[in-house]
Biopython code that builds the backbone (N, CA, C, O; Angstrom):
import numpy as np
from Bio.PDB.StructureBuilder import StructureBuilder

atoms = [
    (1, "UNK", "N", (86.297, 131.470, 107.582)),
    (1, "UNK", "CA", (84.860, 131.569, 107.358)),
    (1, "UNK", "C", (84.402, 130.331, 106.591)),
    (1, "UNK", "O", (85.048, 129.874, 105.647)),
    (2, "UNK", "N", (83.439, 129.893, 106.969)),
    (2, "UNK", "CA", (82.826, 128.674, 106.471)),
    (2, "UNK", "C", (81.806, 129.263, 105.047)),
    (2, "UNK", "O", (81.476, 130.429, 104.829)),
    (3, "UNK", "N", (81.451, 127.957, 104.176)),
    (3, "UNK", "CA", (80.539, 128.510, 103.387)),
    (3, "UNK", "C", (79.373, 127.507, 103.386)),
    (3, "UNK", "O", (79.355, 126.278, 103.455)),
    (4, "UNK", "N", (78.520, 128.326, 103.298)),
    (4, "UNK", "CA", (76.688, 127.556, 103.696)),
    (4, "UNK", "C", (76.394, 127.389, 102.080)),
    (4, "UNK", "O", (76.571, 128.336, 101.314)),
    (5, "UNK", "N", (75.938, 126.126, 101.641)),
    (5, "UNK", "CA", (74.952, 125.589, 100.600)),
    (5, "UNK", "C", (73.995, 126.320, 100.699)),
    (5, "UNK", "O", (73.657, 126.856, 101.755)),
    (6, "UNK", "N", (73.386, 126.455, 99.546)),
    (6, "UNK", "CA", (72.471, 127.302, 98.437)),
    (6, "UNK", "C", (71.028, 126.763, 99.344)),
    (6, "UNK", "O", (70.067, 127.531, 99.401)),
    (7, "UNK", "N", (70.983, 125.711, 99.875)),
    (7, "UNK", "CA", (69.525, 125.564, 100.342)),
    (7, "UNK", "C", (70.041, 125.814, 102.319)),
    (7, "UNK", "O", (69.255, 125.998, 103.248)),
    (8, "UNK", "N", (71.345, 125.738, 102.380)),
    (8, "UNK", "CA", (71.427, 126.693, 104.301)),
    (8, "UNK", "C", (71.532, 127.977, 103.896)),
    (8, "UNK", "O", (70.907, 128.740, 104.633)),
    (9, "UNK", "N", (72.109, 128.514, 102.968)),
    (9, "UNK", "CA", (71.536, 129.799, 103.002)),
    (9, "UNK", "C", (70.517, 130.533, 102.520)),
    (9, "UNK", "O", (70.583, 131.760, 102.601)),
    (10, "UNK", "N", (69.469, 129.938, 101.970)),
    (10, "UNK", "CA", (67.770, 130.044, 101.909)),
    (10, "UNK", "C", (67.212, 129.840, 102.845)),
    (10, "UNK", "O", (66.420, 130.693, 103.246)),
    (11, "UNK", "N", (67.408, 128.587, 103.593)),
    (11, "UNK", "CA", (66.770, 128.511, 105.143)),
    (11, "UNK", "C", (67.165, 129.715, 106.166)),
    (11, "UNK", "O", (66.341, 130.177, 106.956)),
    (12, "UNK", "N", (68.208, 130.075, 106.095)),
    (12, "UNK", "CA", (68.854, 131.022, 107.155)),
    (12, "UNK", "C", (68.113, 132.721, 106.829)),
    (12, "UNK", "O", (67.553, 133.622, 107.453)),
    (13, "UNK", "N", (68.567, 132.390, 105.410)),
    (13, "UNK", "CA", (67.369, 133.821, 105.227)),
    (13, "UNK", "C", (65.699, 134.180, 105.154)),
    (13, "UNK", "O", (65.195, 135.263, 104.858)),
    (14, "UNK", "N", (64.940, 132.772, 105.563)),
    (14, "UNK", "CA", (63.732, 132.660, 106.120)),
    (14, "UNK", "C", (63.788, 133.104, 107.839)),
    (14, "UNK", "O", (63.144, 133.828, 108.598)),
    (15, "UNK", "N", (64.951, 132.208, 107.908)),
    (15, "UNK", "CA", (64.810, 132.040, 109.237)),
    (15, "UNK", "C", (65.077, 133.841, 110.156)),
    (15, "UNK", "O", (64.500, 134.249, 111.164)),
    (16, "UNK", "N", (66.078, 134.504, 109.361)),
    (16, "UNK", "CA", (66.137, 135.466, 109.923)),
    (16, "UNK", "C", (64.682, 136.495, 109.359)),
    (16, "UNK", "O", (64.440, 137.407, 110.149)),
    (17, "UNK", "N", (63.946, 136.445, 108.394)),
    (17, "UNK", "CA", (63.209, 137.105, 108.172)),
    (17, "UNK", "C", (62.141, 136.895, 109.571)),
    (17, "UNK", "O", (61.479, 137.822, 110.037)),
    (18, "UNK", "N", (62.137, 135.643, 110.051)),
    (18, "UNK", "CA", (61.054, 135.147, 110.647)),
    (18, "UNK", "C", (61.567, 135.812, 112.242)),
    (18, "UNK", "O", (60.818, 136.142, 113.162)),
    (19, "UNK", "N", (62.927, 135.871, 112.211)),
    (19, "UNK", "CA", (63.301, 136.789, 113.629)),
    (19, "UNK", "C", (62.999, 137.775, 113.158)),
    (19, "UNK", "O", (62.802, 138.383, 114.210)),
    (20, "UNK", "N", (62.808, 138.413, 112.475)),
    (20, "UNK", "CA", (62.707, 140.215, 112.557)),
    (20, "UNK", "C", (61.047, 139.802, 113.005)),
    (20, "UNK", "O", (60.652, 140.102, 114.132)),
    (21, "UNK", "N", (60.128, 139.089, 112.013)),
    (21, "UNK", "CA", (59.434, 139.727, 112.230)),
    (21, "UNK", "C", (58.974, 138.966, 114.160)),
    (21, "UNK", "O", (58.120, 139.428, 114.916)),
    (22, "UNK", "N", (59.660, 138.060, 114.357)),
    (22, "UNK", "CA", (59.119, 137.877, 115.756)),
    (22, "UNK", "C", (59.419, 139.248, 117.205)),
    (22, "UNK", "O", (58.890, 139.366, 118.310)),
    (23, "UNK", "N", (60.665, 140.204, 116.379)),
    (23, "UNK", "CA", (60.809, 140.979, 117.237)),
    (23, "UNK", "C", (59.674, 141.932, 117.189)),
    (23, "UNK", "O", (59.199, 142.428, 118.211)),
    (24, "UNK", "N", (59.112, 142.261, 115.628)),
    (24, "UNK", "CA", (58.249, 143.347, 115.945)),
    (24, "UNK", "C", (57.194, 142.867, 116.841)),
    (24, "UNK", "O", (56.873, 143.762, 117.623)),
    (25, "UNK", "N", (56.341, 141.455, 117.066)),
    (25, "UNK", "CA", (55.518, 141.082, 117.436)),
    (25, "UNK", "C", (55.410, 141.996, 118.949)),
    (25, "UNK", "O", (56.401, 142.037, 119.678)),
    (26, "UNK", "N", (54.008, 142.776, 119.373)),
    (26, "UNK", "CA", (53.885, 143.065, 120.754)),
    (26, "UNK", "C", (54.422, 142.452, 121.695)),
    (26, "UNK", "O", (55.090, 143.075, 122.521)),
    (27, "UNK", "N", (54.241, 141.027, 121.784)),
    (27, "UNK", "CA", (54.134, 139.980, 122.859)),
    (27, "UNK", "C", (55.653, 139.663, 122.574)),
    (27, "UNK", "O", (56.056, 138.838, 123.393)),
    (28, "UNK", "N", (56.781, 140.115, 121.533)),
    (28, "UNK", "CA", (57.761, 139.903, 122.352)),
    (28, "UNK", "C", (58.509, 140.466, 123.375)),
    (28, "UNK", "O", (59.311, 139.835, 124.064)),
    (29, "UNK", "N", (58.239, 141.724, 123.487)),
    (29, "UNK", "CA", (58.966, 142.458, 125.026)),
    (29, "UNK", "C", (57.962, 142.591, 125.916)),
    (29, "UNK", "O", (57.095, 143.457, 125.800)),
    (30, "UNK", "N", (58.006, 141.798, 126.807)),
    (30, "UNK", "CA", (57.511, 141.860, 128.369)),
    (30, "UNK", "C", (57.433, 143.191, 129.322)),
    (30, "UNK", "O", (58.372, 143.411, 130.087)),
    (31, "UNK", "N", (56.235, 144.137, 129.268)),
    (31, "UNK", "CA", (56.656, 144.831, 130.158)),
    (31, "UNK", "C", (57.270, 144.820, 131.521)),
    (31, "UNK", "O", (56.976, 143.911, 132.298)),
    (32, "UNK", "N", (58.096, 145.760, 131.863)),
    (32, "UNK", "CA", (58.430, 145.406, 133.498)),
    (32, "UNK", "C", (57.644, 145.144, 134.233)),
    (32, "UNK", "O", (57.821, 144.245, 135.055)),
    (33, "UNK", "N", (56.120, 146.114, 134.134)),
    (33, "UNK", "CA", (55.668, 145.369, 135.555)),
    (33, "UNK", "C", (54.657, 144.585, 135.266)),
    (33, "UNK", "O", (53.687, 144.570, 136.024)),
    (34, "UNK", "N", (54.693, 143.743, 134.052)),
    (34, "UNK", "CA", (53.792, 142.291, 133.996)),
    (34, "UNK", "C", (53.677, 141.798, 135.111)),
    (34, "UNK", "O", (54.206, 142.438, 136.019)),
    (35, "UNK", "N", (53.111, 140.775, 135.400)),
    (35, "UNK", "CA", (53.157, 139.960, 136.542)),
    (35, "UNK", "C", (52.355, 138.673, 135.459)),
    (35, "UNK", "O", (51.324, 138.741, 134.789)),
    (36, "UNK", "N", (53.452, 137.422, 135.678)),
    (36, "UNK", "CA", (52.374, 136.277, 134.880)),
    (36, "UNK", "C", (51.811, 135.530, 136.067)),
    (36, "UNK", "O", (52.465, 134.926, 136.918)),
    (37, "UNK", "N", (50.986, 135.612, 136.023)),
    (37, "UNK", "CA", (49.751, 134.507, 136.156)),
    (37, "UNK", "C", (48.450, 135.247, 136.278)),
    (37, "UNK", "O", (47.409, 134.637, 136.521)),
    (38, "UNK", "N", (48.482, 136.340, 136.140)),
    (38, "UNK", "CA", (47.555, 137.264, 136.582)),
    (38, "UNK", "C", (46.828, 136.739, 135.423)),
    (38, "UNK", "O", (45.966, 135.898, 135.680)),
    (39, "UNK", "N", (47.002, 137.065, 134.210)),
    (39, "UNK", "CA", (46.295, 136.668, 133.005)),
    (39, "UNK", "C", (46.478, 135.689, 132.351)),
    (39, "UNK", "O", (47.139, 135.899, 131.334)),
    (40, "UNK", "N", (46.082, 134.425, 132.556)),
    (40, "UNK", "CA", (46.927, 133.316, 131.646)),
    (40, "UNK", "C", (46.346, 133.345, 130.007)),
    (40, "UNK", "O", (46.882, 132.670, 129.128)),
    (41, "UNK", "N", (45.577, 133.928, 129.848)),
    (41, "UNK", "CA", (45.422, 134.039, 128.303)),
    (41, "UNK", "C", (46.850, 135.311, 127.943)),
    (41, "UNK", "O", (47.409, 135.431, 126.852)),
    (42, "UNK", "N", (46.972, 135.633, 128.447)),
    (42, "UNK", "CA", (48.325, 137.122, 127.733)),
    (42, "UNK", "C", (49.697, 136.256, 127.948)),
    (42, "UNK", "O", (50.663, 136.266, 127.185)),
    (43, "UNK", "N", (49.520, 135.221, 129.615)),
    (43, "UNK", "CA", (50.883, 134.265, 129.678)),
    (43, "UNK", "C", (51.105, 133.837, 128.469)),
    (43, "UNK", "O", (52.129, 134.078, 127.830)),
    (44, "UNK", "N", (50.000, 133.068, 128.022)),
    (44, "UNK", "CA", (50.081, 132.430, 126.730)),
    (44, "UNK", "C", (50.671, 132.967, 125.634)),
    (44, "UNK", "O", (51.426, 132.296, 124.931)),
    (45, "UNK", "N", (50.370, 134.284, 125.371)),
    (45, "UNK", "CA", (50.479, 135.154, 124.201)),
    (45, "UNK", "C", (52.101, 134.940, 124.083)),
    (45, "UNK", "O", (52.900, 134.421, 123.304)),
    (46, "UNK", "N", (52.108, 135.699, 125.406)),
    (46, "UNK", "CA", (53.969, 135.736, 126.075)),
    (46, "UNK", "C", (54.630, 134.584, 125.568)),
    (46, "UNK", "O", (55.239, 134.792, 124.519)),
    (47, "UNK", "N", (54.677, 133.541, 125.973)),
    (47, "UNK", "CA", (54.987, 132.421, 126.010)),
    (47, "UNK", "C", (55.413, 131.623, 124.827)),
    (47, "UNK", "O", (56.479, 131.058, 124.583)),
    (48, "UNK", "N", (54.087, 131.744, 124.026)),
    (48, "UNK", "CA", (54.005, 131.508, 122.859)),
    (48, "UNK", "C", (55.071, 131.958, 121.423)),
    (48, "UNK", "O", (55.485, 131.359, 120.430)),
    (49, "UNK", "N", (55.226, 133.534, 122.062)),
    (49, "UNK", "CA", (56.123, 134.424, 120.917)),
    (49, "UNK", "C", (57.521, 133.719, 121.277)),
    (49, "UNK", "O", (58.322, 133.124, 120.556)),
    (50, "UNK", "N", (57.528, 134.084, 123.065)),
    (50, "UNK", "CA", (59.163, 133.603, 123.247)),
    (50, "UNK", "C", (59.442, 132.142, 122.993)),
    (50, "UNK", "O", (60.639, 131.865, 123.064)),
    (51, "UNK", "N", (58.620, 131.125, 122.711)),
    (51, "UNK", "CA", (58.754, 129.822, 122.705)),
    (51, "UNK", "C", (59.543, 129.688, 121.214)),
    (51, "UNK", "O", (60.711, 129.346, 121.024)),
    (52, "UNK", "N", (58.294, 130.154, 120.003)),
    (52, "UNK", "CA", (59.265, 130.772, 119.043)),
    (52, "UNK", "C", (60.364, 131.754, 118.095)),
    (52, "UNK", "O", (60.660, 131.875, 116.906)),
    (53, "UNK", "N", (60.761, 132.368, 119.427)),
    (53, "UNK", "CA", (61.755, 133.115, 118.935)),
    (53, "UNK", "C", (63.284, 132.155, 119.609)),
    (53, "UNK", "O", (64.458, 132.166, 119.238)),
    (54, "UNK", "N", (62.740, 131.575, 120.464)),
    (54, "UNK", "CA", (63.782, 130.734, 121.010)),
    (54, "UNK", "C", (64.092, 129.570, 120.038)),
    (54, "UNK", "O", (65.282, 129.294, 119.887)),
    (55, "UNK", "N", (63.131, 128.827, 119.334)),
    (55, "UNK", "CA", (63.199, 127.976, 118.495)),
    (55, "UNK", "C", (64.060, 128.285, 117.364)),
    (55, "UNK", "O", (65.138, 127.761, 117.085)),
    (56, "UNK", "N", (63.394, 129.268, 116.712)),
    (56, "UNK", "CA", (64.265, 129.948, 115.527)),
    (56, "UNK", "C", (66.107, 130.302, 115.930)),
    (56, "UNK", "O", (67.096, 130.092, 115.227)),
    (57, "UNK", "N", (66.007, 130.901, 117.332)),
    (57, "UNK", "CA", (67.560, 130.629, 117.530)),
    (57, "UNK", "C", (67.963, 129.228, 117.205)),
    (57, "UNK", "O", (68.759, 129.021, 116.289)),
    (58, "UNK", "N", (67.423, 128.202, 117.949)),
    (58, "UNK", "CA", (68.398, 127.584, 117.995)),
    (58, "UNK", "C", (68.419, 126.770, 116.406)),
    (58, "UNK", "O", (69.429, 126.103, 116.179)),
    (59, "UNK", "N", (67.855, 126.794, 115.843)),
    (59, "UNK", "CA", (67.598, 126.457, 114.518)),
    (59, "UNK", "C", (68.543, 127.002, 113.478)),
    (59, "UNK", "O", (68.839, 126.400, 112.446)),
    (60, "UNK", "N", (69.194, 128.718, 113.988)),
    (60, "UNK", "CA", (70.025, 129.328, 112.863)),
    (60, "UNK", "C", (71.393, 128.885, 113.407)),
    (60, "UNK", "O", (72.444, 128.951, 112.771)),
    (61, "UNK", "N", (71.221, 128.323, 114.936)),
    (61, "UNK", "CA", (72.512, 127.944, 115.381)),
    (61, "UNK", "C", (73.496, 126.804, 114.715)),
    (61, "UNK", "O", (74.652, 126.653, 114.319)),
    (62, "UNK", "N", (71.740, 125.824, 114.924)),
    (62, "UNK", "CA", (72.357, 124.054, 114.241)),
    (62, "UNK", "C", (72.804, 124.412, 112.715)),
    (62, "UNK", "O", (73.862, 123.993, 112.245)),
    (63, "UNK", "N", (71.694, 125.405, 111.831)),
    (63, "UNK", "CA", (72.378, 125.790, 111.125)),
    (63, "UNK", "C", (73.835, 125.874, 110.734)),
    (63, "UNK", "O", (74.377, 125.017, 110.036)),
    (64, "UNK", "N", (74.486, 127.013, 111.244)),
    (64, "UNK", "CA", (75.677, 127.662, 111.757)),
    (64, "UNK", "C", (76.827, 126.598, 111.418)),
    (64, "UNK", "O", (77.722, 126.584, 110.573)),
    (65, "UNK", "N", (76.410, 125.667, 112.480)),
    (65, "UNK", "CA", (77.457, 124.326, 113.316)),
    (65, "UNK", "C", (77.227, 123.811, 112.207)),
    (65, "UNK", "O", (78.325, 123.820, 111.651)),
    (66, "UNK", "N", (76.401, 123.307, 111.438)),
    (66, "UNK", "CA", (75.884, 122.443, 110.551)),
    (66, "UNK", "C", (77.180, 123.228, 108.914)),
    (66, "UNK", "O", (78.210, 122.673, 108.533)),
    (67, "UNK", "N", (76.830, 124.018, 108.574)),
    (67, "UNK", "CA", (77.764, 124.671, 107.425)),
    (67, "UNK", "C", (79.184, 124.772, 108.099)),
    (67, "UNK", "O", (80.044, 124.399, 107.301)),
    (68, "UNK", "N", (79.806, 125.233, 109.550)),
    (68, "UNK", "CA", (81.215, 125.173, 110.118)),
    (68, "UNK", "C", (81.428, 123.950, 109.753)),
    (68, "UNK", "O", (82.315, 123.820, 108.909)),
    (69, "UNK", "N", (80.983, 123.145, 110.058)),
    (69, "UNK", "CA", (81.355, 121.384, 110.365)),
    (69, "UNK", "C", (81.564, 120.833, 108.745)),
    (69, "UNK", "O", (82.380, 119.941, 108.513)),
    (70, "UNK", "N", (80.837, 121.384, 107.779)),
    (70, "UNK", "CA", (80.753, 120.504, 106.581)),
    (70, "UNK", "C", (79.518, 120.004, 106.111)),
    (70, "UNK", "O", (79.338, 119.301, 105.117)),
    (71, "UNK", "N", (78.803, 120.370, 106.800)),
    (71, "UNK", "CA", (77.452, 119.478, 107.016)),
    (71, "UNK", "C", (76.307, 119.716, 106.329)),
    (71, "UNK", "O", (75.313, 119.017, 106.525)),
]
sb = StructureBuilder()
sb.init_structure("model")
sb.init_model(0)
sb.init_chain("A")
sb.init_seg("    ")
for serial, (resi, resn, name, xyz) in enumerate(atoms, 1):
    if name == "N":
        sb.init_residue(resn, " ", resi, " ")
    sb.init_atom(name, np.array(xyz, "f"), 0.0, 1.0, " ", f" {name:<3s}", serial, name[0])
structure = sb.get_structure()
């Protein structure tokens, strides 16, 4: 097990606060029978949440690699 610095593991625990709350967000689960383009203001909504919930992954990832590595 690796160990994360006092300011990666402050970031990491923003960062996961900021996933919880992107899961509660409406607009992150897609109903099944959406259809996008029908509404491009709701695409957006969509889009928008998953754009940053994807971000925040990869952010706790570099993280991650970043404290494994030494870094």
């Amino acid at each position: 097990m690796w160990k994360m610095t006092l300011k990666q593991r402050r970031r990491q625990t923003e960062l996961i606060a900021l996933l919880d709350q992107l899961k509660r967000d409406p607009y992150s689960q897609i109903p099944k029978d959406y259809t996008f383009g029908d509404d491009p203001d709701e695409d957006e909504k969509y889009n928008k949440v998953l754009a940053s919930f994807s971000s925040v992954v990869e952010e706790l990832q570099k993280l991650e690699v970043a404290a494994r590595d030494g870094g």
